[in-house]
C-alpha positions as CSV (number, residue, x, y, z in Angstrom):
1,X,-27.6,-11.0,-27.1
2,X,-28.1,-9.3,-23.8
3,X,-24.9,-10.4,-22.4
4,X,-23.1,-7.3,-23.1
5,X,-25.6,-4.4,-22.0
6,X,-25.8,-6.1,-18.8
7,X,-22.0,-6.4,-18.4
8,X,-21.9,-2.7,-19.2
9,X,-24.9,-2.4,-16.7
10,X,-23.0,-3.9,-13.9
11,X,-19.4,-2.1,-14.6
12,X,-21.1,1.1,-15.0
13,X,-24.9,1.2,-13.5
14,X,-26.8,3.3,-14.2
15,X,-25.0,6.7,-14.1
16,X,-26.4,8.0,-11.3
17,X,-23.5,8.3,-9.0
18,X,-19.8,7.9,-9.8
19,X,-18.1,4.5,-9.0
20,X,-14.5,4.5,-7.9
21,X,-12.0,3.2,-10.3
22,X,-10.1,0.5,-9.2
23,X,-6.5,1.3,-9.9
24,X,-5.3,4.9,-9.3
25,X,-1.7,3.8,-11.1
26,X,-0.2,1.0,-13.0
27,X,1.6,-1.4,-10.5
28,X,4.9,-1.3,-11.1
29,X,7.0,-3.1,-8.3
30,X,10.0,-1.1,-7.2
31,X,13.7,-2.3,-7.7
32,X,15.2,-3.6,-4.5
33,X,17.9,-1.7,-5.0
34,X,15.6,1.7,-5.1
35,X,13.7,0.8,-2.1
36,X,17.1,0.2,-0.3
37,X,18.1,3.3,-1.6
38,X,15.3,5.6,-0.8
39,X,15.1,3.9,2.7
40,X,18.7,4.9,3.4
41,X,18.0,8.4,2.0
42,X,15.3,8.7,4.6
43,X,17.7,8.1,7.9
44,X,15.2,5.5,9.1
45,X,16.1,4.6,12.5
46,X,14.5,2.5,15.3
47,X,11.7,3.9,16.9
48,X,10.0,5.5,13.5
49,X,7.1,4.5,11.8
50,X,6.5,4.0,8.2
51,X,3.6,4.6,6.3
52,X,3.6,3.7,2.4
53,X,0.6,5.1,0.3
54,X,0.2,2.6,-3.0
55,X,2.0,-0.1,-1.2
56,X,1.3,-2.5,-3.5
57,X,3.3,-6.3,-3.0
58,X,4.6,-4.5,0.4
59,X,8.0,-4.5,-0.2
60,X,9.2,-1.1,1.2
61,X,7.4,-2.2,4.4
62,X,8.6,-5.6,4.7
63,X,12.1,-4.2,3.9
64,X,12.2,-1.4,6.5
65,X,10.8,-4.1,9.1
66,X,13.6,-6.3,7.9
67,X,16.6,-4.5,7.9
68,X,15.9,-1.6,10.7
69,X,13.3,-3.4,12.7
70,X,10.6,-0.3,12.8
71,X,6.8,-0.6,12.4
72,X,5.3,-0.1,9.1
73,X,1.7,0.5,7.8
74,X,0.9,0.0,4.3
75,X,-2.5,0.5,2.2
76,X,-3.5,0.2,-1.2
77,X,-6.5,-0.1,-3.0
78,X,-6.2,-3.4,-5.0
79,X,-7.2,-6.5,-2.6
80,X,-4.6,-8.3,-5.1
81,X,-1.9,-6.4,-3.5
82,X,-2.9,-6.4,0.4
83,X,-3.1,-10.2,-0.1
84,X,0.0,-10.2,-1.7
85,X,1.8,-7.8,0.9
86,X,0.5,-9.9,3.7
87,X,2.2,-13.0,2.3
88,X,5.2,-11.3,1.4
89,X,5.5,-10.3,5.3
90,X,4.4,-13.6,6.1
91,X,6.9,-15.5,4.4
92,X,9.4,-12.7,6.1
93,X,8.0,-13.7,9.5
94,X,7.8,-9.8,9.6
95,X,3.7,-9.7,10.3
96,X,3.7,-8.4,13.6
97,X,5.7,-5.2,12.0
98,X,3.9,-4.9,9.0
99,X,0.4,-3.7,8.7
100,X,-1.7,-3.5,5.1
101,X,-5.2,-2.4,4.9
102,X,-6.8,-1.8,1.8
103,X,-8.2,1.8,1.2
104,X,-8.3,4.5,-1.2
105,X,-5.2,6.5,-0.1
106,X,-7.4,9.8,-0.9
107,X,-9.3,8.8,2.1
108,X,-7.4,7.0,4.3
109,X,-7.3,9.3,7.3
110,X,-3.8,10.2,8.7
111,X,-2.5,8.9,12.0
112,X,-3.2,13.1,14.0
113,X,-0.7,12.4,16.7
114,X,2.3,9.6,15.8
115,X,4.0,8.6,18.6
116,X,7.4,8.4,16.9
117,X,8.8,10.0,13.9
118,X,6.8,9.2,11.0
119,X,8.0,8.5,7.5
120,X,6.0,8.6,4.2
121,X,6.9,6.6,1.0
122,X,3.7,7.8,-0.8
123,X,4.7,5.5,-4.6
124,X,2.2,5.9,-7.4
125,X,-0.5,8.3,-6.5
């Protein structure tokens, strides 16, 4: 019988402060085709730096790391997803490229000074 008010309990407390939702967006993997796409739309050359708000699986990372061999930082909030963008890169041997850490993108705090040109594939938010 008190299974339920102490589920509610633990998803909600007690009121007393707000707690984060977990998901800003529905995940909805982007087409290859449109991450292709908006990467060539973007002029990425070698050098730049990607960073990719909402990164979920890490495909637009992986992707840029692939085919123009630049750096890219992604961050999500879902653990799911960083684990899942870590294999992806992983199983592109593309790790050293890619970096995922999982954050809030509200609050992740931008890079002040980047030492290349930057570009920002900000999907979901």
């Amino acid at each position: 019988m008190l299974a339920r008010p102490w589920r509610l309990l633990r998803e909600y407390g007690l009121g007393f402060q707000r707690r984060p939702k977990l998901d800003l967006a529905i995940y909805d993997p982007t087409p290859k085709e449109v991450v292709d796409e908006m990467l060539r739309l973007a002029s990425v050359r070698p050098g730049d730096v990607l960073y990719d708000l909402g990164c979920g699986d890490g495909r637009i990372v992986v992707a840029a790391a692939e085919k123009y061999g630049i750096r890219g930082v992604g961050v999500d909030i879902s653990p799911q997803r960083i684990a899942e963008a870590h294999a992806n890169a992983a199983v592109m041997e593309w790790n050293p490229w890619c970096g995922f850490c999982k954050k809030t993108p509200r609050r992740w705090k931008f890079p002040k000074q980047p030492s290349s040109r930057s570009i920002w594939a900000q999907t979901q938010i």
